[in-house]
N, C-alpha and C positions, 0 to 999 in steps of 0.2 A: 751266846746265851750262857747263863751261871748252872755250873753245878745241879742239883736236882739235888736240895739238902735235907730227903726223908724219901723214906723208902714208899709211902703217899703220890709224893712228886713226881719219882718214878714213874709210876703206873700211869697217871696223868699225862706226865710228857709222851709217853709211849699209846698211850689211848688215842691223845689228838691226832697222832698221825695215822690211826685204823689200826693201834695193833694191843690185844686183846693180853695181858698177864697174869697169872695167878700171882701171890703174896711172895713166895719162896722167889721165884723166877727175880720179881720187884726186888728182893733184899739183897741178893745175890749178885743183881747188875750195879744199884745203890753203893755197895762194901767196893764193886769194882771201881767205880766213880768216884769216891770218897778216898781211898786207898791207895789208890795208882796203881792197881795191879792187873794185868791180864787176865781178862774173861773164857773159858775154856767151855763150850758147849757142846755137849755131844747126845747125838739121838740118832732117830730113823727119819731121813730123807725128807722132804716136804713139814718139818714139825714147824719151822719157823725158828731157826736157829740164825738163817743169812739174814730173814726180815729183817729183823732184831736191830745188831747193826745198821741197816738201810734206818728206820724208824729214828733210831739214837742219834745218828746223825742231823735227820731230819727235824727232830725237835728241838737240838741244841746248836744248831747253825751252825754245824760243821763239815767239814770236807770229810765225803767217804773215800776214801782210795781202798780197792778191794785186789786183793793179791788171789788169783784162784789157783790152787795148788792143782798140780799132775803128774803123773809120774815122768822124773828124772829130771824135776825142777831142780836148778842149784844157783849156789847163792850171789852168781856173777847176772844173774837174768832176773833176779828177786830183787837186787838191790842198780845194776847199771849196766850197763855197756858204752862203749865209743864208739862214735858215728862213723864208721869205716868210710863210706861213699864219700862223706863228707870229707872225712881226712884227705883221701884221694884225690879230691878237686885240690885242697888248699897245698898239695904236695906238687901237684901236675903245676900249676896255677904259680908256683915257685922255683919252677923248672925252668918254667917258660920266660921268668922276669929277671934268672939268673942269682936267684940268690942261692950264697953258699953257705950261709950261715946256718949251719945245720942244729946247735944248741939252742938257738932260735927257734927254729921251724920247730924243734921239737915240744920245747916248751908251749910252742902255741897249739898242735894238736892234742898234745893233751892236757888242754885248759878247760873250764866249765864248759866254753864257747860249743864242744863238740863231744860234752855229757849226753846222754839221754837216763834219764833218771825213771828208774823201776820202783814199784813201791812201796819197797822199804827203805827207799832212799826219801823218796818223796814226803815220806811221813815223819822225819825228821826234821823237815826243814821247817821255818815259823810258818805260821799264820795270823792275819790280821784275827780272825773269827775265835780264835784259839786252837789251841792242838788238837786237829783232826782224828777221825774215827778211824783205825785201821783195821781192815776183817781180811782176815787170814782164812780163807774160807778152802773146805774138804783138806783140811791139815792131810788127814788119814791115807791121802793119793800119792802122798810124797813117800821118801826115803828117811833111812837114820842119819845120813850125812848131811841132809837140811835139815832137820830137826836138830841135830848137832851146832850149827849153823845158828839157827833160829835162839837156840838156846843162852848162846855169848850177844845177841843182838838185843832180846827181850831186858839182859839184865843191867845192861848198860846202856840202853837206848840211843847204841853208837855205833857208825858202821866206818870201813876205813877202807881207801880208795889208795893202792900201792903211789898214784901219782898226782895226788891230791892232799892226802894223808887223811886223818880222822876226821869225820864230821857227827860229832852229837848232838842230838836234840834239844831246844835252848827248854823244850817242853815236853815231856814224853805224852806219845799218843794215849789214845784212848784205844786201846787192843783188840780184838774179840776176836779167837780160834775154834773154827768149827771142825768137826768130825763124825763123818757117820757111821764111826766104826766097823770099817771096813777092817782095818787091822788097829791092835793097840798100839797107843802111842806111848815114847817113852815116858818109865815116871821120874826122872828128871826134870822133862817142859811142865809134866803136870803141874809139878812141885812150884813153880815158878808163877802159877797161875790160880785163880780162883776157880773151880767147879762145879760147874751143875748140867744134870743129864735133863735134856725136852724131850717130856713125852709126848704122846699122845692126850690131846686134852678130853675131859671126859664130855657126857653129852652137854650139860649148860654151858661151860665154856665155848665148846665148838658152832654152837647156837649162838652167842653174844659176839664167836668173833666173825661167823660169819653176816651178823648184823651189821658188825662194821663194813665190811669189805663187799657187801653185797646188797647193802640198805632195802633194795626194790626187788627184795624175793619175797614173795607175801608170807608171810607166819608158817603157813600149811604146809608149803613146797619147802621151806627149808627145814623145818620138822622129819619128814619126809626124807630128805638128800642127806641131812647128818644123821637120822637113825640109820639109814642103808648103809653109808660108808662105816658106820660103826660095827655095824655087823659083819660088813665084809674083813673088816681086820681080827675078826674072829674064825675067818675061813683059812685055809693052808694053801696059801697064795705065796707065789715068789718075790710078788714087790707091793708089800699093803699100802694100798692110799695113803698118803698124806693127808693135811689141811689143806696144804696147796691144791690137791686136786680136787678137797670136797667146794672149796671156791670157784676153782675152773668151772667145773661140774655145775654149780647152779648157775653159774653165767652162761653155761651152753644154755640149759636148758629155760633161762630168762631170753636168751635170744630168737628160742623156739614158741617162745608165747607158752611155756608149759605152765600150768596151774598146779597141775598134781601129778605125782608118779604114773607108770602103767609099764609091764613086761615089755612091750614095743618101744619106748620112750627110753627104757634105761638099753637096751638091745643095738639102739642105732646110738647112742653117747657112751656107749659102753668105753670108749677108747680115753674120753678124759680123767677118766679116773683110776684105767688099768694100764698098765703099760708094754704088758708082756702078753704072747698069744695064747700062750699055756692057759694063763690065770684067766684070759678071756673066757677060752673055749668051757673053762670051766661054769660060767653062766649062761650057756647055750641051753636051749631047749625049754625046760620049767623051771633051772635050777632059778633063777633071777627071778618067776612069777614063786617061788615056795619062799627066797627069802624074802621078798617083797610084802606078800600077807603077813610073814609072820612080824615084820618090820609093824606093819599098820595095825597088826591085833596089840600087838603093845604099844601103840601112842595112841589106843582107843583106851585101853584100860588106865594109862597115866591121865 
């Protein structure tokens, strides 16, 4: 599929597949599209930074290959390795037929044949659909020596295999690096990238998008489920909901037959939208019936 030639199209492309953008977000991804340049996203956990990618791909019929970072990823496991096992048969397997041709055997284990391609290798190579979407996702888990790494790979959109030699891209990917700021990232990669930080959407937003993703939550109950989680990220919690969990969250409670909130109803789901015991235990008792009312005296009054 073509480009997406207005920041309009955008939001469209991204809408059809369920995912809900504001305008900035729209122009931001557009500039990356238009431009060729990597997408750098950074927020709080569940904002919909990974979606994003998944969605982009999906609307423009392309291959996602997603790289999820961790710590003391390096750029031998990012990009390839050789099939050992494999080598080992076709060595044993040449033992056994007598061959001595050793500049031979060598050449041939390290041919494509016994590649295994990682995916930043992957995302190099053509495709029929066009240059694939590549999400670099929780940059932030990594080290400086991959981001160093990452750094000579983004600008060149070329990686180089000591027994193969270089291979670049006949097309550079379509990028997107996520982080949830756990540490900063250099500004270097920054520098190399287009940025924009996902917040937290406000309450209409989180309403339209969980219309998308949840179509068969009646009006009330999801009124309801995003004023609470709105509220909660206004509590001194260790890990505040996401969007991801305010969707979990009406799907449990869609699967419960739930119509409308109640202290007992959010007490037994308390778990899809908290993730920690602390911040649990912190809605023990009346604390989840006091925010609760005070949730419903203000979507009595709007």
């Amino acid at each position: 599929m073509q480009i997406p030639q207005s920041i309009d199209a955008v939001q469209q492309t991204l809408s059809a597949q369920g995912y809900v953008c504001g305008r900035a977000l729209a122009t931001v991804v557009f500039l990356s599209l238009k431009l060729g340049r990597p997408l750098f996203l950074e927020g709080e956990a569940g904002v919909g930074k990974t979606e994003i990618a998944k969605a982009l791909a999906a609307g423009l019929n392309r291959r996602l290959i997603r790289l999820q970072c961790y710590e003391g990823l390096d750029a031998s496991s990012a990009v390839y390795e050789w099939n050992f096992p494999a080598q080992m048969i076709a060595i044993r397997t040449a033992e056994a037929a007598g061959n001595a041709d050793r500049e031979g055997l060598n050449r041939e284990l390290f041919s494509p044949d016994f590649l295994v391609e990682r995916p930043l290798l992957q995302a190099m190579r053509p495709d029929e659909n066009g240059a694939p979407v590549l999400l670099i996702d929780e940059l932030d888990r990594t080290d400086e020596p991959f981001e160093a790494f990452l750094l000579e790979a983004l600008s060149d959109f070329q990686v180089t295999i000591p027994e193969l030699g270089t291979i670049k891209a006949p097309e550079p990917p379509i990028v997107i690096l996520t982080s949830n700021r756990t540490r900063e990232v250099h500004d270097a990669l920054k520098r190399r990238c287009l940025y924009h930080w996902v917040d937290y959407p406000d309450f209409d937003r989180e309403i339209e998008i969980l219309h998308a993703r949840a179509p068969e939550a009646a009006e009330n109950l999801s009124r309801e489920v995003v004023a609470f989680v709105q509220r909660l990220r206004t509590e001194d919690l260790f890990k505040k909901p996401g969007v991801a969990e305010t969707i979990d969250w009406a799907k449990c409670l869609l699967a419960l037959d739930v119509l409308n909130l109640s202290p007992e109803m959010i007490a037994d789901t308390i778990g899809a939208i908290l993730k920690y015991q602390d911040d649990i235990q912190k809605l023990q008792g009346s604390e989840a019936k006091r925010i609760l009312d005070e949730v419903k005296a203000t979507l009595e009054v709007a």
